[in-house]
DSSP file (Angstrom, degrees, kcal/mol; ACC not computed):
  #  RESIDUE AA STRUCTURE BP1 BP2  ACC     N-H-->O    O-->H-N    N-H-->O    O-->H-N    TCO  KAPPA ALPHA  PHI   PSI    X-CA   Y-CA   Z-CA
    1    1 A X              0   0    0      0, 0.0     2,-0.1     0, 0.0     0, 0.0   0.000 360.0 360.0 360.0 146.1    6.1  -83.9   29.6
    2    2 A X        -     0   0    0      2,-0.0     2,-0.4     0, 0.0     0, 0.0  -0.377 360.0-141.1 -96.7 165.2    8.2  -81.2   31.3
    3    3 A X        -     0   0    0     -2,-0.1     2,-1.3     2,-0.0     0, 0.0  -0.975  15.5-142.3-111.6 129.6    6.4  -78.1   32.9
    4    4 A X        -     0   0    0     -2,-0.4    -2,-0.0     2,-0.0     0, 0.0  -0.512   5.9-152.4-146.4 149.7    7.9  -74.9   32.5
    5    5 A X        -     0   0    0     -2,-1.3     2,-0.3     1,-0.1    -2,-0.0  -0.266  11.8-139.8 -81.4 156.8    8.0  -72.3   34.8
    6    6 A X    >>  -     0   0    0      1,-0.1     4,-2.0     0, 0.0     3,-1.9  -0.638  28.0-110.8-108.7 159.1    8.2  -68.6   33.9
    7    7 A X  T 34 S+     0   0    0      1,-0.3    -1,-0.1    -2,-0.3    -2,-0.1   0.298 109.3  71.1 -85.7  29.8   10.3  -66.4   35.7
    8    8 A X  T 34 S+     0   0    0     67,-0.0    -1,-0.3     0, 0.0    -3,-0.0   0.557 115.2  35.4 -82.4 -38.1    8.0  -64.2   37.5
    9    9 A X  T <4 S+     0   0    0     -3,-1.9     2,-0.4     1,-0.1    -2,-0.2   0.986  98.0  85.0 -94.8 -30.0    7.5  -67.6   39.5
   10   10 A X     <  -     0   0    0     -4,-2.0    64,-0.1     1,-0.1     3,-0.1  -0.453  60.8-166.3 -42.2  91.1   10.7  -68.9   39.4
   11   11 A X        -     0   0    0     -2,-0.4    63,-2.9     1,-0.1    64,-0.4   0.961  38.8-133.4 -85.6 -31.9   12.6  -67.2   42.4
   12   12 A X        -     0   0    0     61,-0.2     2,-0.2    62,-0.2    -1,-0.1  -0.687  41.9 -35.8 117.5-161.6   16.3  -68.5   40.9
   13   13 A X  S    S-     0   0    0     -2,-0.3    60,-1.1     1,-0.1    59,-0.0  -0.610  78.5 -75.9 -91.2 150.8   19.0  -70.1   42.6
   14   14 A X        -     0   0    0     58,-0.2     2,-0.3    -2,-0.2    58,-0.2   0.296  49.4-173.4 -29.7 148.7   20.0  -69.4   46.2
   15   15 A X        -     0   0    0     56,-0.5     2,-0.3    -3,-0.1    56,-0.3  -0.999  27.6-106.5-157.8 156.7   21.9  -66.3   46.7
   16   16 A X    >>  -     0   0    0     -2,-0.3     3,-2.6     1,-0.1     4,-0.6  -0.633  30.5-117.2 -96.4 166.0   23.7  -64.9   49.9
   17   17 A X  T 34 S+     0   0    0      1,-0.3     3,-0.2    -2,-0.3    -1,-0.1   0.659 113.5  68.0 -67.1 -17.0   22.0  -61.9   51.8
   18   18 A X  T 34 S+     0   0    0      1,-0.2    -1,-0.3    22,-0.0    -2,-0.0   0.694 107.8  36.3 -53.0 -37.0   25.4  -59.6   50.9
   19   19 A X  T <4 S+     0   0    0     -3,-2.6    -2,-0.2     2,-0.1    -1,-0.2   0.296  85.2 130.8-107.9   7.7   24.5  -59.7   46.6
   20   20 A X     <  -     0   0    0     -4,-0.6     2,-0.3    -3,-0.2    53,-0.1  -0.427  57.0-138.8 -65.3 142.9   20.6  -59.4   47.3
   21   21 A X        -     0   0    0     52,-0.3     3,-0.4    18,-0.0    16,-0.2  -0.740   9.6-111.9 -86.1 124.0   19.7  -56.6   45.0
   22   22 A X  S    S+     0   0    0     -2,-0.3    16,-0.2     1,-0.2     3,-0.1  -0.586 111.0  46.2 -56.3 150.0   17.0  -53.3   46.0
   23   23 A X  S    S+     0   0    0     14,-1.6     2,-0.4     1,-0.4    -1,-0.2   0.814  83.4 140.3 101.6  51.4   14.0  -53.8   43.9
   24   24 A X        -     0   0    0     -3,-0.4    13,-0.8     1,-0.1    -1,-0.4  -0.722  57.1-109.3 -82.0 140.7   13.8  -57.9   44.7
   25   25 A X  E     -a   75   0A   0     49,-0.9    51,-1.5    -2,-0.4     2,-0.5  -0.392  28.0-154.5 -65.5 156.7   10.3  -59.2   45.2
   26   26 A X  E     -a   76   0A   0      9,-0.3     8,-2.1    49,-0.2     2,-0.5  -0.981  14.4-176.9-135.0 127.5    9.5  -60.1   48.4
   27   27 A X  E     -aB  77  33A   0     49,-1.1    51,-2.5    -2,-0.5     6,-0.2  -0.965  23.1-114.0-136.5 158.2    6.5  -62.9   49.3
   28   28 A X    >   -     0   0    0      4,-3.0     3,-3.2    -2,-0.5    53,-0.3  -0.104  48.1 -83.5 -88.9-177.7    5.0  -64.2   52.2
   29   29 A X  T 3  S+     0   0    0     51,-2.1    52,-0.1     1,-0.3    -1,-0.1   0.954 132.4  49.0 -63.8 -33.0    5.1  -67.5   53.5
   30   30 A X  T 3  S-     0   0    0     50,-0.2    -1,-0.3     1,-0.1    -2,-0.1   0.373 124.0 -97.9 -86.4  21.9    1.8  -68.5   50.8
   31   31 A X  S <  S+     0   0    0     -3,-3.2     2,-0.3     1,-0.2    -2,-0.2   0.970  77.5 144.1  57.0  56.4    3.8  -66.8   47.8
   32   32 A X        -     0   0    0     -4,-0.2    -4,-3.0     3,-0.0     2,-0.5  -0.923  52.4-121.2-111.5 140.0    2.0  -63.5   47.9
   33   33 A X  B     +B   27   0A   0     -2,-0.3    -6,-0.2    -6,-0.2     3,-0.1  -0.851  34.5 170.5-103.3 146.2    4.1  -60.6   47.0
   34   34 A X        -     0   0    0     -8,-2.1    23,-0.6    -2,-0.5     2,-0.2   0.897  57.2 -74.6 -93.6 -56.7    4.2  -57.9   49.9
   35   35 A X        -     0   0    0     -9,-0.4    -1,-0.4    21,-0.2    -9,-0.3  -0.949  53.7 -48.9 179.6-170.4    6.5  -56.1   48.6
   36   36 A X        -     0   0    0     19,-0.4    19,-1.3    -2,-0.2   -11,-0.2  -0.793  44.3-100.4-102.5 151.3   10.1  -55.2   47.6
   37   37 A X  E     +D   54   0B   0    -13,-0.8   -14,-1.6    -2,-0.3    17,-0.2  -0.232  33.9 171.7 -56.2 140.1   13.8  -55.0   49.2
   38   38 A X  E     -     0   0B   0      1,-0.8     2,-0.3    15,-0.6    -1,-0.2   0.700  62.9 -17.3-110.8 -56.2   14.6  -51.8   50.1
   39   39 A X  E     -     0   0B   0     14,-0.1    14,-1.3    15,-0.1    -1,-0.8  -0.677  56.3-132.1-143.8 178.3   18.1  -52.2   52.2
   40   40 A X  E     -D   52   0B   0     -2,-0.3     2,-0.4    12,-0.2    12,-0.2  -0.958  22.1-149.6-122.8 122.8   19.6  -55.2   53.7
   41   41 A X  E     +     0   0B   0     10,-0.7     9,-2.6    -2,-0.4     2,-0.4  -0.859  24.1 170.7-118.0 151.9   20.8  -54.3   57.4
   42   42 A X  E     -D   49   0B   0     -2,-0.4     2,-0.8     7,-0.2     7,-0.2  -0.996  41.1-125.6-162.3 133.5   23.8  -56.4   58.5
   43   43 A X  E > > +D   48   0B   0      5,-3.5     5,-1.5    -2,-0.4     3,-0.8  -0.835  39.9 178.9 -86.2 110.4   26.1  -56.1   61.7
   44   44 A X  G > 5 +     0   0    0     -2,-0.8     3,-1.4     1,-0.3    -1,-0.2   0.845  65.0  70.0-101.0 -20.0   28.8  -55.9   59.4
   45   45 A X  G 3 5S+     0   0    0      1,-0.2    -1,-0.3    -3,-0.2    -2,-0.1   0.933 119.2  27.3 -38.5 -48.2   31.7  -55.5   62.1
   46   46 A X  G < 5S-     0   0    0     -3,-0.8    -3,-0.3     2,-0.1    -1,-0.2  -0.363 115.6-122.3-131.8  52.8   30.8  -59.5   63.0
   47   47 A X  T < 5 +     0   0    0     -3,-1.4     2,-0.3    -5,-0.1    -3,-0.2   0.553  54.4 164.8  -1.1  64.5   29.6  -59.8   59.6
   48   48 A X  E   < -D   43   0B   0     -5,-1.5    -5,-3.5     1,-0.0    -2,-0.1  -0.960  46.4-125.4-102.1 113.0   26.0  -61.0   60.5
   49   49 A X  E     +D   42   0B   0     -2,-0.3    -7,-0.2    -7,-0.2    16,-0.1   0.236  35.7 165.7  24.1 106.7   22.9  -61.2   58.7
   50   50 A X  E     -     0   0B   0     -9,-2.6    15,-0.9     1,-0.2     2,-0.3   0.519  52.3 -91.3-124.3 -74.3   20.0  -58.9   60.9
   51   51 A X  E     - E   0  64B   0    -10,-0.4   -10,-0.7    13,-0.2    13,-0.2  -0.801  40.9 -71.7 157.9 172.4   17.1  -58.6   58.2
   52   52 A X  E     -DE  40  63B   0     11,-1.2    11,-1.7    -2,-0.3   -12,-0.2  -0.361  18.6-136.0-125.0 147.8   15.8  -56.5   55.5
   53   53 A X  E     -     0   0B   0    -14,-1.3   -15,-0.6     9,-0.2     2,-0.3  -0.617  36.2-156.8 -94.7 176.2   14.1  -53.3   55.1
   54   54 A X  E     -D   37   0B   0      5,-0.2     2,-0.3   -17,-0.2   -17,-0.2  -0.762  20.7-133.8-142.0-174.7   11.0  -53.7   52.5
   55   55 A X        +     0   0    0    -19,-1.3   -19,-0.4    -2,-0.3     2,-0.4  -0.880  41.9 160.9  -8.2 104.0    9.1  -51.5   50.2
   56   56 A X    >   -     0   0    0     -2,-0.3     3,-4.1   -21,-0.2   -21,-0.2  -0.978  55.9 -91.9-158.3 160.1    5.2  -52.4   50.7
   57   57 A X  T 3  S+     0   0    0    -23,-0.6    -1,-0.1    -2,-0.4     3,-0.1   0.493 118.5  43.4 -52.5  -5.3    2.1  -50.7   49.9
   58   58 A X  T 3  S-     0   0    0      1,-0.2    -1,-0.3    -3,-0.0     0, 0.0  -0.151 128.3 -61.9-138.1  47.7    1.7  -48.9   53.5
   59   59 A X  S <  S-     0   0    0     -3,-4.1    -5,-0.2     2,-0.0    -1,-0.2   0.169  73.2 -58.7 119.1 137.7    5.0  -47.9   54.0
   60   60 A X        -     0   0    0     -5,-0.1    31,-0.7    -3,-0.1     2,-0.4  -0.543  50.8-169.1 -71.2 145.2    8.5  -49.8   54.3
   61   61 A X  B     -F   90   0C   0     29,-0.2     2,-0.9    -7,-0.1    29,-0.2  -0.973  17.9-126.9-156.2 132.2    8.7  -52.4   57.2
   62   62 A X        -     0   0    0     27,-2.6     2,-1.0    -2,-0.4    27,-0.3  -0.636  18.6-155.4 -93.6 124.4   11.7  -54.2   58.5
   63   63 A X  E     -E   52   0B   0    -11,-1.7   -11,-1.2    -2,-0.9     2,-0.1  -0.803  16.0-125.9-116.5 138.4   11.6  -57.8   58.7
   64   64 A X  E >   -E   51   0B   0     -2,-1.0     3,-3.4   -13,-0.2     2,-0.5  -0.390  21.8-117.9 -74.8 136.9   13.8  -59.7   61.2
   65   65 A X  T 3  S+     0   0    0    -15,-0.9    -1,-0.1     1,-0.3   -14,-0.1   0.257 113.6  67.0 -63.4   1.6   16.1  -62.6   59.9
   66   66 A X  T 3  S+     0   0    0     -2,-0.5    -1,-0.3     1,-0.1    -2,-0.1   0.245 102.7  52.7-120.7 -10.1   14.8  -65.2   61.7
   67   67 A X  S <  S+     0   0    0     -3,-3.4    12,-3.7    11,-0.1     2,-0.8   0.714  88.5 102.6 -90.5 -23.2   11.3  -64.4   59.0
   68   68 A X  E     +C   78   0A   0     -4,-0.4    10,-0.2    10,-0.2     3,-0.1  -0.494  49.1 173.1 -53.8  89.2   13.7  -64.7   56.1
   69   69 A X  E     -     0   0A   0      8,-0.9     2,-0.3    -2,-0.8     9,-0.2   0.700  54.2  -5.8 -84.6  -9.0   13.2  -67.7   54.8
   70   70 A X  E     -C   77   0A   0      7,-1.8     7,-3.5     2,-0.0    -1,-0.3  -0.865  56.3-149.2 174.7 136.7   15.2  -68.1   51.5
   71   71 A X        +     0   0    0      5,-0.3   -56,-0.5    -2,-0.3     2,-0.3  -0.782  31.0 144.0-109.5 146.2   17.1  -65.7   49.7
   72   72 A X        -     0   0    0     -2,-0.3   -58,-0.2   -58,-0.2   -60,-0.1  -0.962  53.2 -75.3-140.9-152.0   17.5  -65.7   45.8
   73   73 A X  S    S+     0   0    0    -60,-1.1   -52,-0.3    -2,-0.3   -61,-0.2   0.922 119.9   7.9 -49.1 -59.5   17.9  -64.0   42.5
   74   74 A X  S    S+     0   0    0    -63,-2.9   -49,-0.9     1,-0.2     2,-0.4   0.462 126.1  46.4-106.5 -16.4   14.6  -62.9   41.8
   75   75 A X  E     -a   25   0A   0    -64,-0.4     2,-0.3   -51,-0.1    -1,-0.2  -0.880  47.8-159.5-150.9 122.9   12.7  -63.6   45.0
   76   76 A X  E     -a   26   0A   0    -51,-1.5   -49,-1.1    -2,-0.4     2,-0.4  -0.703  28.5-154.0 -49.1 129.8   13.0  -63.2   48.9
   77   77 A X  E     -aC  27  70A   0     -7,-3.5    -7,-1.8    -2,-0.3    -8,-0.9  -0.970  11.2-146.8-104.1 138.3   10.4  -66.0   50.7
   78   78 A X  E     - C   0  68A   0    -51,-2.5   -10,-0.2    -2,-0.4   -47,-0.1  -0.587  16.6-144.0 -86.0 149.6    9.2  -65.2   53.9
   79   79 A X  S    S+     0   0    0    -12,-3.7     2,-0.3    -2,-0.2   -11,-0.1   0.115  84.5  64.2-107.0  52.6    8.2  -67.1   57.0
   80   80 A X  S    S-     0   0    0    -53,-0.2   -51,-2.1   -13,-0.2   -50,-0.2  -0.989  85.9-103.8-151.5 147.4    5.7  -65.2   57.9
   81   81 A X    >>  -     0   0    0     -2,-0.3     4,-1.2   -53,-0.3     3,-0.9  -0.131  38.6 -96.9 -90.9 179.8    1.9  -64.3   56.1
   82   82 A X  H 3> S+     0   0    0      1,-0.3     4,-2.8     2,-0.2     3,-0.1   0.921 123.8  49.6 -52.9 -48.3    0.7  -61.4   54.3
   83   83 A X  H 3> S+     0   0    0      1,-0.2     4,-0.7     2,-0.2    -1,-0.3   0.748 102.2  52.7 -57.4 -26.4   -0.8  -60.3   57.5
   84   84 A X  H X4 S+     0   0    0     -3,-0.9     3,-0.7     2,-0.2     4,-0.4   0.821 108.7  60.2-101.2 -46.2    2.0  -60.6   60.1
   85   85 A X  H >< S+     0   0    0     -4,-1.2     3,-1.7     1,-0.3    -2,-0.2   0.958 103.2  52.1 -71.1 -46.1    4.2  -58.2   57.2
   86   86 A X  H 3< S+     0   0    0     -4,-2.8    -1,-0.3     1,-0.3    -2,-0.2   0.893 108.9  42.9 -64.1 -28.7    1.8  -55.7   57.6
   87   87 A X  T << S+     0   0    0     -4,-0.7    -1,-0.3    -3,-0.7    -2,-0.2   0.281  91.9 116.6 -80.9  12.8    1.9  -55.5   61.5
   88   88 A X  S <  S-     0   0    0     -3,-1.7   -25,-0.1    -4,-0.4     2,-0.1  -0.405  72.5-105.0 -56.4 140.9    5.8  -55.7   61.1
   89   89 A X        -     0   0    0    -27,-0.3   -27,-2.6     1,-0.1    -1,-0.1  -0.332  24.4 -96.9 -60.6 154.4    7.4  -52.6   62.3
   90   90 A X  B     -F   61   0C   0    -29,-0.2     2,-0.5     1,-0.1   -29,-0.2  -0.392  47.7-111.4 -55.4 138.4    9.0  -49.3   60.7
   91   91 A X        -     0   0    0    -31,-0.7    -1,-0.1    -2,-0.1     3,-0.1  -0.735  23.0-121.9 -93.9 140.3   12.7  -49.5   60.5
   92   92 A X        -     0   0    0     -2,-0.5     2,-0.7     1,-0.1    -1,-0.0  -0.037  34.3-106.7 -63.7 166.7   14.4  -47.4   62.4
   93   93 A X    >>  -     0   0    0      1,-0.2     4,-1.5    -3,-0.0     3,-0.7  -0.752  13.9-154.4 -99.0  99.0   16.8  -45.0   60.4
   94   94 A X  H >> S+     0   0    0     -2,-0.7     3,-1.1     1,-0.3     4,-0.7   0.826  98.2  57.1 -59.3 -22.2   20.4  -45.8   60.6
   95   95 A X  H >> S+     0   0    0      1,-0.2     4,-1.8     2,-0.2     3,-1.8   0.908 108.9  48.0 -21.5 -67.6   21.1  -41.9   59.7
   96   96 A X  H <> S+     0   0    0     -3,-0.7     4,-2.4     1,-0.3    -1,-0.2   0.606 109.2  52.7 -62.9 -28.0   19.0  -41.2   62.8
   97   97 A X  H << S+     0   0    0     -4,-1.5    -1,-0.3    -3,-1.1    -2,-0.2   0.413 112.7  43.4-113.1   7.2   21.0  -43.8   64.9
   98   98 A X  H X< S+     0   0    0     -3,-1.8     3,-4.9    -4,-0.7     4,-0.3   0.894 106.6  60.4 -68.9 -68.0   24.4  -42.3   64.0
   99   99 A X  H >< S+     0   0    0     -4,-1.8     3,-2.4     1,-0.3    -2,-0.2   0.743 109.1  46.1  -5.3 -81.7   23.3  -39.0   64.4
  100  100 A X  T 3< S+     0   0    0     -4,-2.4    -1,-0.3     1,-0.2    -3,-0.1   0.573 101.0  57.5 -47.8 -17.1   22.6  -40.0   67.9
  101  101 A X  T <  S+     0   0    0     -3,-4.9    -1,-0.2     4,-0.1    -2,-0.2   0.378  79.6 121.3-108.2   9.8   25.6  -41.8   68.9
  102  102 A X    <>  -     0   0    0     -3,-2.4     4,-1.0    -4,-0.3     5,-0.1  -0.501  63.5-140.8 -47.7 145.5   27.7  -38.4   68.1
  103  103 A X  T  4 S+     0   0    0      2,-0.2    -1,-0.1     3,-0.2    -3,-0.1   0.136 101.8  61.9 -82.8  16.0   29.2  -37.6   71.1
  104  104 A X  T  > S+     0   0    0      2,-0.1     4,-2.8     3,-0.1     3,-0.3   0.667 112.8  49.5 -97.1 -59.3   28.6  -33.7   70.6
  105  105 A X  H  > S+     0   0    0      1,-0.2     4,-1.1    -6,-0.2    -2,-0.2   0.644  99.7  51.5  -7.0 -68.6   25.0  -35.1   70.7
  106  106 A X  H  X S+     0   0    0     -4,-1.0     4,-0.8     2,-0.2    -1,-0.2   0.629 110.0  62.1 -72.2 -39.9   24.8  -37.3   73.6
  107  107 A X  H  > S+     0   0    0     -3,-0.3     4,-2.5     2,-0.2    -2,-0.2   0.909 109.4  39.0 -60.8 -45.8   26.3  -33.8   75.5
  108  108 A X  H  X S+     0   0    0     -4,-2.8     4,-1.7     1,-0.2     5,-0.2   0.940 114.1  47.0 -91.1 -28.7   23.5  -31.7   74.6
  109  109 A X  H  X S+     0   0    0     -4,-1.1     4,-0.8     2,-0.2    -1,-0.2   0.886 117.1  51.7 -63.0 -29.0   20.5  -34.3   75.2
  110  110 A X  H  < S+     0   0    0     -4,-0.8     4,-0.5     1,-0.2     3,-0.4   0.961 118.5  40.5 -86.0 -52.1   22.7  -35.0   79.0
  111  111 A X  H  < S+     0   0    0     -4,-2.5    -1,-0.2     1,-0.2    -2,-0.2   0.714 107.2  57.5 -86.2 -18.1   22.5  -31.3   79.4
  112  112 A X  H  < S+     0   0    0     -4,-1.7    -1,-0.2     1,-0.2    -2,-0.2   0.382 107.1  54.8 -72.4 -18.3   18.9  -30.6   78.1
  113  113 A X     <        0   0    0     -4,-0.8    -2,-0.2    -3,-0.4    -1,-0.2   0.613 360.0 360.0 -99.2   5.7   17.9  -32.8   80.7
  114  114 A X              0   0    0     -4,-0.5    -1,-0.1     0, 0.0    -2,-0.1   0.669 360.0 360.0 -67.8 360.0   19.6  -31.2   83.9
């Protein structure tokens, strides 16, 4: 007899971190969902993989690629437990970290410290 799975459990076939979609599930290592993809952060200059921002019920939390266990259609898996996502850190704001590396910027923080 066949079984067959519905696609809420089903995550779908492998998919590369470049087409992952916002509003993916995200679960932790025991197939809990934490939450959902928010952004995908990527050095894209040396076109690398760095980790995901998420969605989760206290607040969005970046998890680093080396917890990313499997990417696909419908579902993210983590290597890491429910618990460990919640002590994950905020992610920093890449706005905030342009913003800072103006060089009109970087003059007035150099000169507000004299």
């Amino acid at each position: 007899m066949i079984q067959s799975v519905s696609d809420t459990d089903d995550p779908g076939p492998a998919i590369s971190y470049k087409a992952l979609p916002k509003g993916t599930r995200v679960l932790a290592s025991d197939g809990t969902e934490v939450g959902r993809v928010r952004r995908v952060q990527d050095n894209v200059r040396e076109n690398i993989f760095d980790g995901i921002v998420i969605e989760t019920r206290r607040g969005k939390r970046f998890v680093d690629a080396p917890e990313v266990g499997h990417i696909a259609e419908r579902a993210v898996t983590l290597t890491i437990s429910a618990e460990e996502v919640a002590a994950l850190p905020v992610p920093r704001s890449p706005m905030r970290e342009r913003i800072e590396q103006m060089p009109l910027v970087r003059r007035a923080k150099r000169e507000l410290r004299r």
